[in-house]
Each structure stands twice: as structure tokens, then as C-alpha cells.
N, C-alpha and C positions, 0 to 999 in steps of 0.2 A: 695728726689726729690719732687716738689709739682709740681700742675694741671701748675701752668707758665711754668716750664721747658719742659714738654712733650709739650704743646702747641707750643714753639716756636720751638722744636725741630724735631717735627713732620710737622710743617706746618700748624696747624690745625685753623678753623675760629671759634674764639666763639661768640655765639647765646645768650646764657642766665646764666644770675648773672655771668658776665663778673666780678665785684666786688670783685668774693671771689678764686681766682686762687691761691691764698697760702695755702689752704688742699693741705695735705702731702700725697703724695702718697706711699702705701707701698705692692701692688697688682695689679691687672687687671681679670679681670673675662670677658669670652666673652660668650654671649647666646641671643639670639631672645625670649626663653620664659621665663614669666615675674616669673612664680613658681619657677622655676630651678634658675633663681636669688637669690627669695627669701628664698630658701635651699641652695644655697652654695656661694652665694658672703660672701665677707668678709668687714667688715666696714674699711676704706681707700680705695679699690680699685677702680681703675677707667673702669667702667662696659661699653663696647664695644659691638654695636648694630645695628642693621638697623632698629629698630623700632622707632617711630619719636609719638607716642602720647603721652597724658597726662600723662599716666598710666605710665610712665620707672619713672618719676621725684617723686609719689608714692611711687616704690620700693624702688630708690635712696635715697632718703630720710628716711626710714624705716631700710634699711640696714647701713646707716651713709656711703655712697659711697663718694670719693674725687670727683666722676665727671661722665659724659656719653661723648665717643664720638659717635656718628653717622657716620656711614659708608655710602659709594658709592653713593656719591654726592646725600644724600638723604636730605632734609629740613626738622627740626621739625616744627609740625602745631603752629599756635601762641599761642593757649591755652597752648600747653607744655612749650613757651618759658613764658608767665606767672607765669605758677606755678614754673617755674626753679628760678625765680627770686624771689619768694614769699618764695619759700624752700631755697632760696641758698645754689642750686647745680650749680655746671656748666654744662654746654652743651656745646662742639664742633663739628664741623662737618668733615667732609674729605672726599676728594674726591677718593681716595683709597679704598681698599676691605677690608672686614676683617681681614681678611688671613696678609694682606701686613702690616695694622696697628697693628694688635696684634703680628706680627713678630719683627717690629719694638720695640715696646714698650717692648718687652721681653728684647730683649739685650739690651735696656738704662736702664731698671732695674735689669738686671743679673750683669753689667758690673760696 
């Protein structure tokens, strides 16, 4: 499955490098701190977050992430939607919780 399919399937709005929605997703990693990413995500996953600065599109990028979405109708700042496009990563958003999107995305990738 890649970053297009969760997006249309979730609903999800995307923000930045709209461009590159064909990485393959092959995970999901969920965590607020940006360490705990960069110890245990896995390169494909798509890393699920309520942080919205610079710094996630840093790790994303670093870890080779398929993508971030943003949770609970939060807006990344415009310098993260820069550097998202500059890294081409993607960024979505949702207006859902954590909880609901990472539950979500579990059974389109278990199933």
C-alpha cells in the first residue's frame, strides 16, 4: 500500500510534497517524542503525531519515513510544510485522534 491509498482512505488532507504519495508503506510508528522516533521507527513507516514543527520532517527524513500524519485538527507551521517539500516527505493532516487514526491504519495494513 503507499502514502495515496491511506490518504484517500482515511480521509486525510495533505499539506506538504503532495508530489511524492507513491512511498510504500510498510509500518506505522506512533509517538510525540522526537528520540523515541529516532530509536524505533522503521524506514517506510508512516509516523503519526501531534507535533506540527520543523523538527518531525528532520527525523522523517532521517529514518526514510513514507510520511507523517498530524492528528486532532492540528496545522503544521509553514516552515515544516517547507522543509516537507524540500525533503519530500509527506504531511497529512486529520482531524481525528490518534487512537482513531493509528486504529484505523492498523487494520488497512493487518488486512
Amino acid at each position: 500500500m503507499n502514502v495515496q491509498a491511506v490518504v484517500d482512505s482515511l480521509s486525510l488532507e495533505v499539506q506538504g510534497a503532495k508530489g511524492n504519495l507513491e512511498r510504500e508503506v510498510t509500518g506505522c510508528y506512533i509517538s510525540d517524542l522526537l528520540s523515541d522516533v529516532m530509536a524505533h521507527a522503521q524506514a517506510g513507516d508512516l509516523w503519526i503525531t501531534l507535533q506540527t514543527h520543523p523538527n518531525i520532517v528532520a527525523v522523517a527524513s532521517l529514518k526514510n519515513l513514507a510520511g507523517i500524519i498530524i492528528t486532532n485538527k492540528r496545522i503544521p507551521e509553514e516552515e515544516t510544510l517547507r522543509k516537507a517539500e524540500d525533503e519530500r516527505i509527506p504531511i497529512a493532516v486529520s482531524p481525528s485522534s490518534t487512537f482513531e487514526v493509528g486504529g484505523m491504519l492498523f487494520k488497512m495494513l493487518r488486512c
